[in-house]
N, C-alpha and C positions, 0 to 999 in steps of 0.2 A: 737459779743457784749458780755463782760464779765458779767457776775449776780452780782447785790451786794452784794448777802450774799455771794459769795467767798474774800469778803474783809475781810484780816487778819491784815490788820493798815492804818490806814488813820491818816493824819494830816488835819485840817481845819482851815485858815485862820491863820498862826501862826504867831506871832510879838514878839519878843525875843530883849531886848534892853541891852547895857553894857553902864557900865559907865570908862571913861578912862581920866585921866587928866581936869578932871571937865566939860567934854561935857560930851554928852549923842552919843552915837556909836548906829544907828537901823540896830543890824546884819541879821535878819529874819524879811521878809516884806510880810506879807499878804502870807504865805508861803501854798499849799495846795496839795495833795498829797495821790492817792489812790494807796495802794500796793495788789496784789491779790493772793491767793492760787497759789504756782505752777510756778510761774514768777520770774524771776531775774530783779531784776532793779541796774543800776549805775549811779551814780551822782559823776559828773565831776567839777572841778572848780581848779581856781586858790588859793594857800595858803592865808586866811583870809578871801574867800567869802562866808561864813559860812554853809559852806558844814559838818563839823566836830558837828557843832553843832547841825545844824537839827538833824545828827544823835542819838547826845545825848538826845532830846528831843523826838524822837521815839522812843529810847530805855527807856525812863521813869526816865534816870537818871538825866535831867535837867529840870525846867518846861518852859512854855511859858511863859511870859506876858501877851497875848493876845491870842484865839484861844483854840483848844484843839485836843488831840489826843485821837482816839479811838482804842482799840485793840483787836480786835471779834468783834467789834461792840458796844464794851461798852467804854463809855466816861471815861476819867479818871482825869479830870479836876477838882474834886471837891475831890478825894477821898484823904485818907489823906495818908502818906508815905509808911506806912506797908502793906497797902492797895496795892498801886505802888508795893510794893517789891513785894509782890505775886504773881501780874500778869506779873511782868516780872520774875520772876525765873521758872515761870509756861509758858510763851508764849513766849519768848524771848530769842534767843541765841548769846551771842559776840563771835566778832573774832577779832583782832585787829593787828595793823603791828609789832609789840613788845609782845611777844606772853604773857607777865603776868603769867606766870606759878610759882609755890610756891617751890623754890631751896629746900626746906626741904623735901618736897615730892616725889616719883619717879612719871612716868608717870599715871601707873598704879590709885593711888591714888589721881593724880592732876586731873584724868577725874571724879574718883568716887564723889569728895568732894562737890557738886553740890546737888547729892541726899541723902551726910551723912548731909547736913545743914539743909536739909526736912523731917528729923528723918528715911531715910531709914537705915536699916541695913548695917552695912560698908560691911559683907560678901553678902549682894544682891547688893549692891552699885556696888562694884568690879566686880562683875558679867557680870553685864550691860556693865561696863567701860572697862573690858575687852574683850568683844565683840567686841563693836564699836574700840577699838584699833587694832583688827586684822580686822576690814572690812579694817583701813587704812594703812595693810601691816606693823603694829609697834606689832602684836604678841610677836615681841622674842625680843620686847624693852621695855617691858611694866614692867619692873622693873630699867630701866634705869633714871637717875635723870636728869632735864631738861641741867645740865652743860654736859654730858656725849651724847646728843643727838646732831646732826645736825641743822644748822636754816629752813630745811622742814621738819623736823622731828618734831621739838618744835611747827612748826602751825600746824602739822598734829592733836599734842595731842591737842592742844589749838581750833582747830576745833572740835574733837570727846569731849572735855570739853562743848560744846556751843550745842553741837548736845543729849549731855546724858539725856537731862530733858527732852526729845521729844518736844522741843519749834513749834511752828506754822512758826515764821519767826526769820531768823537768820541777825542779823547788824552788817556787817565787815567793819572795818575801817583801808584801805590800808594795806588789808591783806597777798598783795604780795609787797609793798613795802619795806622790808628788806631784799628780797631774790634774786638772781642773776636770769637771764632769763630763763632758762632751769628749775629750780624747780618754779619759779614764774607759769611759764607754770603746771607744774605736780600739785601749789596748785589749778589751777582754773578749773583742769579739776575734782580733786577732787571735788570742791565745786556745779560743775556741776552735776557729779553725784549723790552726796545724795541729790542734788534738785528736779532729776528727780526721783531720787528712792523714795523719801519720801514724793514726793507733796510738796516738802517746798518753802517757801518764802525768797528770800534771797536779801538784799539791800547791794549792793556795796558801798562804797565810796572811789576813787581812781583819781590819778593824769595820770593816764597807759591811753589813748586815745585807742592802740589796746586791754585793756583786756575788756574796755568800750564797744565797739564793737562789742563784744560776746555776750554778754548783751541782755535779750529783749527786754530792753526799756533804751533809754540813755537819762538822765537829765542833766543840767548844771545850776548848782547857780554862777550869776552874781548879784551884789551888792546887793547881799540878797534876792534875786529873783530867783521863779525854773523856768527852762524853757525846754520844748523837743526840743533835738536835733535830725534834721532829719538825716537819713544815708548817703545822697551825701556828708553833712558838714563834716560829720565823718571822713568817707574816706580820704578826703580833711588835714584833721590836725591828721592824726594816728601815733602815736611812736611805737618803738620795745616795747614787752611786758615783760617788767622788771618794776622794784619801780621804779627808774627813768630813767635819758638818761644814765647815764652810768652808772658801775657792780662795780665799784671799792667800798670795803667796805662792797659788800654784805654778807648775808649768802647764806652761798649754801647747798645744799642736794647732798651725796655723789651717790645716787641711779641715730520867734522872737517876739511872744510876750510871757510876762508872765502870766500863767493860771493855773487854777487848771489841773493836769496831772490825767488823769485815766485809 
């Protein structure tokens, strides 16, 4: 039985609505959601069933309507934006399938820039960044600019970017989705180990049923609803573990009911 004080995010009761052609769209339904020190979670869903957005809403870059999120334990539902920003530059690391790295910068400085925004020294910044770039085997690439690297190489940095502020829990969004099978695999073993190694918290969100599967706990949003998925089911519906069914296009690296989930 897990402690509640090892909760590092929890979502409670979240209702998230859009508006699209003059109806009202309810993406998030009563959505709820404990994540713990130390755990990997994945959430599975089909394109539109608003898997992408819970995650933006536990990343603090979208808010609810309805519900709230807490991160440590402290609500953030009333606070006001700059507020948000803190706690997630402070507790919060992305990863995303399209690594967002800044063409202007080599890697070197796209990891540091995280803590030159939080007034750290560019030369301790670097420091830092360059560390975490040789845990991820990119040493002798860390002046290389994100056009000159590989597509595992550019989430490696864009990982070690999400990991530099020592965040508590880290939100990937289909982080192996743009990479061919073989380094898709080298990203999740990576993202394995600085989980184990750091106690970290890390939320998947992924269309990959085998990388779901690795996973300690697998969820699935169905029309806006989370639901656990048991392991028979899993098994049951698994794909090879790549972004999707087939590699063409990839990057590669040259090297039932619904409930609150706890």
């Amino acid at each position: 039985m897990r402690n509640s004080s090892d909760v590092v995010l929890e979502a409670i009761d979240l209702n998230r609505y859009f508006r699209e052609g003059g109806q009202q769209i309810h993406v998030l339904r009563q959505v709820s959601l404990r994540v713990h020190a130390g755990e990997m979670v994945s959430i599975v869903g089909a394109s539109g069933s608003g898997k992408s957005t819970l995650l933006h809403c536990l990343g603090l870059l979208d808010r609810p309507d309805e519900g709230e999120v807490q991160v440590g334990g402290q609500s953030t539902a009333r606070m006001r934006e700059t507020q948000r920003s803190a706690i997630r530059n402070a507790q919060l690391g992305f990863v995303y399938q399209f690594h967002h790295l800044l063409g202007e910068f080599n890697a070197l400085d796209n990891v540091a820039m995280p803590l030159v925004i939080r007034n750290m020294s560019r030369e301790k910044a670097r420091q830092k960044a360059r560390v975490l770039l040789e845990d991820m085997g990119l040493g002798e690439r860390v002046t290389h600019f994100p056009g000159q690297l590989s597509g595992g190489e550019r989430q490696r940095v864009a990982l070690a970017r999400a990991l530099v502020s020592e965040p508590r829990c880290v939100l990937a969004d289909e982080p192996t989705g743009n990479l061919d099978r073989q380094t898709a695999q080298n990203m999740f073993a990576l993202l394995r180990k600085v989980q184990r190694e750091r106690g970290l918290a890390i939320v998947i969100v992924t269309h990959d049923l085998a990388l779901a599967a690795r996973t300690d706990r697998v969820l699935s949003m169905v029309d806006g609803q989370l639901k656990e998925v048991d392991r028979h089911t899993l098994e049951n519906l698994q794909t090879p573990l790549t972004g999707d069914s087939g590699e063409s296009g990839k990057s590669g690296d040259s090297d039932e009911n619904s409930a609150t989930t706890h």
